[in-house]
C-alpha positions in Angstrom: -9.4 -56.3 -24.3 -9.6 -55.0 -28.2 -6.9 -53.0 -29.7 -10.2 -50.2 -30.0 -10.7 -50.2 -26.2 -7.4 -50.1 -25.4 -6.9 -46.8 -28.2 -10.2 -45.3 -26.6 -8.8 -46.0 -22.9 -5.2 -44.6 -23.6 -6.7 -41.5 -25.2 -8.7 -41.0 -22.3 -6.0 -41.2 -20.2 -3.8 -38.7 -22.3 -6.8 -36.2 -22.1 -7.3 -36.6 -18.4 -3.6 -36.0 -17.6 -3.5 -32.9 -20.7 -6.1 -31.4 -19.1 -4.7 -31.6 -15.2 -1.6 -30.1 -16.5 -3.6 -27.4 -17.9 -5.4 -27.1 -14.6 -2.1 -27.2 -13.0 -0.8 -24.4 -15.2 -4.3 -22.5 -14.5 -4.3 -22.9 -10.6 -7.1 -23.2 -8.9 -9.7 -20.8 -8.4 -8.9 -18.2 -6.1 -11.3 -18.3 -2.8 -12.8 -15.3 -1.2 -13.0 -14.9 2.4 -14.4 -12.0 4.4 -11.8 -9.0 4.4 -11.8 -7.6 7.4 -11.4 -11.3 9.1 -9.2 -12.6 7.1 -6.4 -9.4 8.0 -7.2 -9.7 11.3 -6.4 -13.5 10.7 -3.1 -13.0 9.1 -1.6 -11.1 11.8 -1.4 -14.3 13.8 1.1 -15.7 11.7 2.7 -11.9 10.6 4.3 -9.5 12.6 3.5 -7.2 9.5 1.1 -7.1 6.9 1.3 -4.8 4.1 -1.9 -3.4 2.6 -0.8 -1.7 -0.9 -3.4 0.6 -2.7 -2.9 3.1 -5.9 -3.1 6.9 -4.1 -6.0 8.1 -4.3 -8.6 5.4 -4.4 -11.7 6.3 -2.2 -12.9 2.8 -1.7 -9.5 1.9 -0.6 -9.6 4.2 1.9 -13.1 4.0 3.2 -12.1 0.1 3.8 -9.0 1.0 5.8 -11.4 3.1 8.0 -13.3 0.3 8.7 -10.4 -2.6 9.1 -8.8 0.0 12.0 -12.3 0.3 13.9 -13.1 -3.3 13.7 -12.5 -4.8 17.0 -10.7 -7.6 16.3 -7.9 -5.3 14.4 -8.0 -3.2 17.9 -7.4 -6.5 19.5 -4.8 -7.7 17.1 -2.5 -4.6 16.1 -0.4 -2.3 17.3 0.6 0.5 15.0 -0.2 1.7 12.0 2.8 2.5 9.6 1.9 5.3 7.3 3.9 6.2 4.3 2.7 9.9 4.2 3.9 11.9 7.0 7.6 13.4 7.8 8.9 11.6 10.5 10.7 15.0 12.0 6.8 15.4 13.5 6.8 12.0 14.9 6.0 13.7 18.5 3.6 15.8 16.9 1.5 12.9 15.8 1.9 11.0 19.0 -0.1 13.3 20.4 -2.6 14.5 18.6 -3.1 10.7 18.3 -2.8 10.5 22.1 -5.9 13.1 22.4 -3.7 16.2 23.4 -4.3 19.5 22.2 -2.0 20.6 19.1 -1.6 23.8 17.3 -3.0 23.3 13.6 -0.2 25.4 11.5 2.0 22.5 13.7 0.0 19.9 13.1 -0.4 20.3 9.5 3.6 20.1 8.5 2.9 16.8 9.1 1.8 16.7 5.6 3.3 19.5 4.1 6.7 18.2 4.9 7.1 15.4 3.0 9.2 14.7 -0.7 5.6 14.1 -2.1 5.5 17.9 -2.8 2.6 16.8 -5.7 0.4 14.9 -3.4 1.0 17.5 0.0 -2.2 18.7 1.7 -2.8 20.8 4.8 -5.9 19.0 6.2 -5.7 16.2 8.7 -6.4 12.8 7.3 -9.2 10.9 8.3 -7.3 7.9 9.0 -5.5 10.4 12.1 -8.7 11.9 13.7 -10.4 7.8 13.5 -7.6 6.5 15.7 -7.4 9.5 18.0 -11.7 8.9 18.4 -10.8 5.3 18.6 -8.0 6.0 21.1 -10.3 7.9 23.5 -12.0 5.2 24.6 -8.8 2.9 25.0 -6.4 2.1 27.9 -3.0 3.7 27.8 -1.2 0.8 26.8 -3.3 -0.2 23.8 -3.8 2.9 22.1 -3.3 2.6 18.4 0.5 4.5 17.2 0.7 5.7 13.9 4.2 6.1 12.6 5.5 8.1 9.9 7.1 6.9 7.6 8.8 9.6 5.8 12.3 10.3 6.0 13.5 13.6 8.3 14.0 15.5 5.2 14.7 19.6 7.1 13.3 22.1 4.0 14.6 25.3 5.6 18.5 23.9 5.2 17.9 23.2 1.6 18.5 26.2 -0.6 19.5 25.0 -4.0 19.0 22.0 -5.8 22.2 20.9 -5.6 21.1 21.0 -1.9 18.5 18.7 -2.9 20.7 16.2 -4.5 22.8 16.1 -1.7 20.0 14.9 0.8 18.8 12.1 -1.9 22.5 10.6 -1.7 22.1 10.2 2.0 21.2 6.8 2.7 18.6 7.8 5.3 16.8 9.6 2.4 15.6 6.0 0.8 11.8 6.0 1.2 12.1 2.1 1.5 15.1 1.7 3.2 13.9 4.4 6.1 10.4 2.5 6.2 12.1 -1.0 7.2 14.5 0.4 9.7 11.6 2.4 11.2 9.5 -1.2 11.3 12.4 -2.9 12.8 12.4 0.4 15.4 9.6 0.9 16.3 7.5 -2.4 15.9 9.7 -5.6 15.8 12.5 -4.4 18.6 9.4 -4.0 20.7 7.8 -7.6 19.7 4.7 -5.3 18.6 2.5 -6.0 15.5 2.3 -3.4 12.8 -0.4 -2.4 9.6 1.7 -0.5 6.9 -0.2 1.5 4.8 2.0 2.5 1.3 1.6 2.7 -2.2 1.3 -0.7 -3.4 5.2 -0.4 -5.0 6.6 -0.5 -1.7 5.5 -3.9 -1.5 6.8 -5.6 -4.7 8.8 -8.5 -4.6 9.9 -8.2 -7.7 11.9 -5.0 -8.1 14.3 -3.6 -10.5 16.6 -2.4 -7.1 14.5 -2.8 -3.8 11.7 -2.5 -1.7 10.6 -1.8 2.1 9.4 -6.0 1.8 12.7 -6.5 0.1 14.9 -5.5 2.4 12.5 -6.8 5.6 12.0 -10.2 4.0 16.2 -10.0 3.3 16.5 -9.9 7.1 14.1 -12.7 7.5 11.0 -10.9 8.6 8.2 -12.6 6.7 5.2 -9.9 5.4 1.9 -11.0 4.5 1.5 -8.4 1.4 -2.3 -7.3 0.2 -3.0 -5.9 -3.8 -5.9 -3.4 -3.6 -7.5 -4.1 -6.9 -7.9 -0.8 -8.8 -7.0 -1.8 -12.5 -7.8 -5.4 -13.3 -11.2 -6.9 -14.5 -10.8 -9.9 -11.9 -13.2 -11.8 -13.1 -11.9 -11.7 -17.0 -9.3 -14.3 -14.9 -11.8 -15.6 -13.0 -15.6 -15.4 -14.2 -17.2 -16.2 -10.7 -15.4 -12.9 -9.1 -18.7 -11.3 -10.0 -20.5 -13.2 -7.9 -17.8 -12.3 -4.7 -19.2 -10.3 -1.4 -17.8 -6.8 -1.1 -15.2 -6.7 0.1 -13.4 -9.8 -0.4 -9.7 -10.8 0.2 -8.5 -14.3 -1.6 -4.7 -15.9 -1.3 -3.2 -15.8 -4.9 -0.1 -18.7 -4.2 -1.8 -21.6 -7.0 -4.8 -19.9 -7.7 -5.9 -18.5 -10.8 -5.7 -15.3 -10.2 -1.9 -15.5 -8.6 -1.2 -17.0 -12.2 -2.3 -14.0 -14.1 1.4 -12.0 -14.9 1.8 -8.8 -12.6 1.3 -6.6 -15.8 -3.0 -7.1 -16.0 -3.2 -6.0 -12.7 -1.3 -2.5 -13.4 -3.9 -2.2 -16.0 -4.3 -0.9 -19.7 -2.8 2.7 -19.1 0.6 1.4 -16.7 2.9 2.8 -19.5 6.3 0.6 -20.1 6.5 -1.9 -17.5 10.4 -2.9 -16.0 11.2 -6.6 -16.9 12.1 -7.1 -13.7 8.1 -6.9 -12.7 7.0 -9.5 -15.1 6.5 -12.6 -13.1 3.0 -14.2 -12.0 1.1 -11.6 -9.7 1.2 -14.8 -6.8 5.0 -14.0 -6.7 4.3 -10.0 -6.4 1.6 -10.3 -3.4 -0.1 -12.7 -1.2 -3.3 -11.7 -1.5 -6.0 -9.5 -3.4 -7.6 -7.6 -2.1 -11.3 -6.7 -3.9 -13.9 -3.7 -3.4 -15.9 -4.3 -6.7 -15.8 -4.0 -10.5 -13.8 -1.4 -12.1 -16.5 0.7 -12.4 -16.9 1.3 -9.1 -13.4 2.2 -8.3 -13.0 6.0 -8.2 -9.7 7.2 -8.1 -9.4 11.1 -6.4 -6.6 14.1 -7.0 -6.0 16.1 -4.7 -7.8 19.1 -3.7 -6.3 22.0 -6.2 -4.5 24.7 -3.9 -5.4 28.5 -4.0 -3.1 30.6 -5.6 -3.3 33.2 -2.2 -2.1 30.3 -0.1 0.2 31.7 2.1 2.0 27.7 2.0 2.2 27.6 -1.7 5.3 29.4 -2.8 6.9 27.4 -0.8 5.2 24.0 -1.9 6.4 25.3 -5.6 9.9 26.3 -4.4 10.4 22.6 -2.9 8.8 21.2 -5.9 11.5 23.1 -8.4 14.0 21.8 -6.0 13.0 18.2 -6.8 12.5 18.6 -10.6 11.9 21.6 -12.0 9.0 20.2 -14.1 6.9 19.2 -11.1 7.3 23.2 -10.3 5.7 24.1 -13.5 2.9 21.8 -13.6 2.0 22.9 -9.5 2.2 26.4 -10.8 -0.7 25.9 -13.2 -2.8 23.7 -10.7 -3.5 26.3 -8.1 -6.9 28.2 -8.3 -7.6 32.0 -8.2 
């Protein structure tokens, strides 16, 4: 062989391993897989499986609807852990989700009750009166249970916000913290399987201090953690993403898509981002989870409040008990 060939066949050979390192680097393309399915798929390898959304974001929701009613979620799962909701009402939601008759002032401090002062509503969300339909027509013993998972916080005892101050330094009063020990509880003491439906922070594995799959990975409970995309252009990663059924759910470990750094997917308006965050989003999440382009993704506010309310002078005092700021901006939200 000719020194040319063998220059020609060398370079070859340095292009063809360049270019699978870059591939390497790249990942493969992420695969989509039917959504619904694929959840239902995961719990036979997960006890618990984490869907994370942004608040608000109506396709989000309608999907969650839909994964609950599909049979083969019915078949699968167990509970339903809710971030939203003070646990102090825990009977309360057992049953109205049981089918029972409950007074609706009661009922609704479900909601009203929480720390989420900015986000607390008085009507029953449609994720509650779905299971309790769904529920209905099931035996006893494999009615869905939604859980609360907000901690016990008692708003009569706190006066002041020194008050205030003094429940956050309780260790009960960690939003994370009380959602793992209520999973351990209430679904893995009683070998039952478990959908927890939180903000999608709750699920980060890369945290500046901790989170709910922190500390239940950290005690060797593996959770199969979903990103509902609501800021990212997936296919600027991935050009065929336009192309995917809706709705789609693809594993990020190697994949394109898990390569792309956590940041992109908070999108263009996250603010300052912790360094602690920045890593590749396939060391974040285990999967994607994808209801369309961006601009189809609608994200809601709450419903503004009247200012006759009888509730609302109370939302604002807890609010000024919190931070004093979240008081003012409620005051100038509600509506004549």
């Amino acid at each position: 062989m000719n020194r040319v060939v063998v220059g020609v066949a060398l370079l070859a050979l340095a292009v063809g391993e360049s270019l699978a390192s870059e591939q390497e680097t790249a990942g493969r393309p992420a695969a989509p897989r039917p959504a619904i399915a694929a959840i239902v798929e995961a719990f036979g390898q997960h006890r618990i499986v984490g869907l994370g959304d942004a608040h608000g974001n109506r396709l989000g929701e309608a999907f969650q609807l839909a994964l609950i009613a599909d049979p083969g979620f019915l078949a699968a799962v167990d509970d339903i852990v809710l971030e939203s909701g003070n646990s102090r009402h825990q009977e309360l939601a057992d049953r109205f989700i049981r089918g029972e008759d409950v007074d609706p002032a009661a009922l609704r401090r479900i909601w009203l009750d929480t720390t989420q002062q900015q986000a607390a509503s008085g009507d029953v969300p449609a994720l509650f009166t779905t299971v309790r339909a769904l529920n209905a027509s099931r035996p006893a013993n494999r009615r869905l249970r939604v859980l609360l998972g907000e901690p016990p916080i008692e708003w009569e005892n706190l006066k002041t916000a020194a008050d205030y101050e003094a429940w956050q330094a309780k260790a009960e009063s960690s939003r994370d913290g009380f959602g793992a020990e209520l999973i351990r509880r209430e679904v893995l003491a009683k070998n039952r399987r478990a959908l927890a439906l939180y903000g999608a922070g709750h699920f980060f594995r890369k945290v500046v201090d901790r989170s709910m799959v922190t500390l239940l990975e950290g005690a060797q409970t593996r959770v199969f953690t979903i990103w509902t995309n609501a800021a990212f252009e997936l296919s600027s990663a991935q050009a065929d993403v336009r192309q995917w059924p809706v709705p789609s759910l693809a594993g990020l470990r190697g994949t394109t898509l898990g390569r792309v750094g956590f940041a992109s997917y908070l999108g263009p308006n996250a603010g300052d981002v912790p360094a602690e965050w920045l890593a590749p989003m396939e060391e974040q999440f285990d999967a994607v989870l994808y209801l369309g382009p961006l601009s189809t993704i609608t994200l809601d506010r709450p419903a503004p409040w009247r200012c006759d309310e009888p509730a609302w002078p109370e939302r604002v005092r807890r609010a000024n008990l919190q931070r004093p700021e979240m008081g003012d901006r409620l005051k100038a939200q509600c509506v004549p």
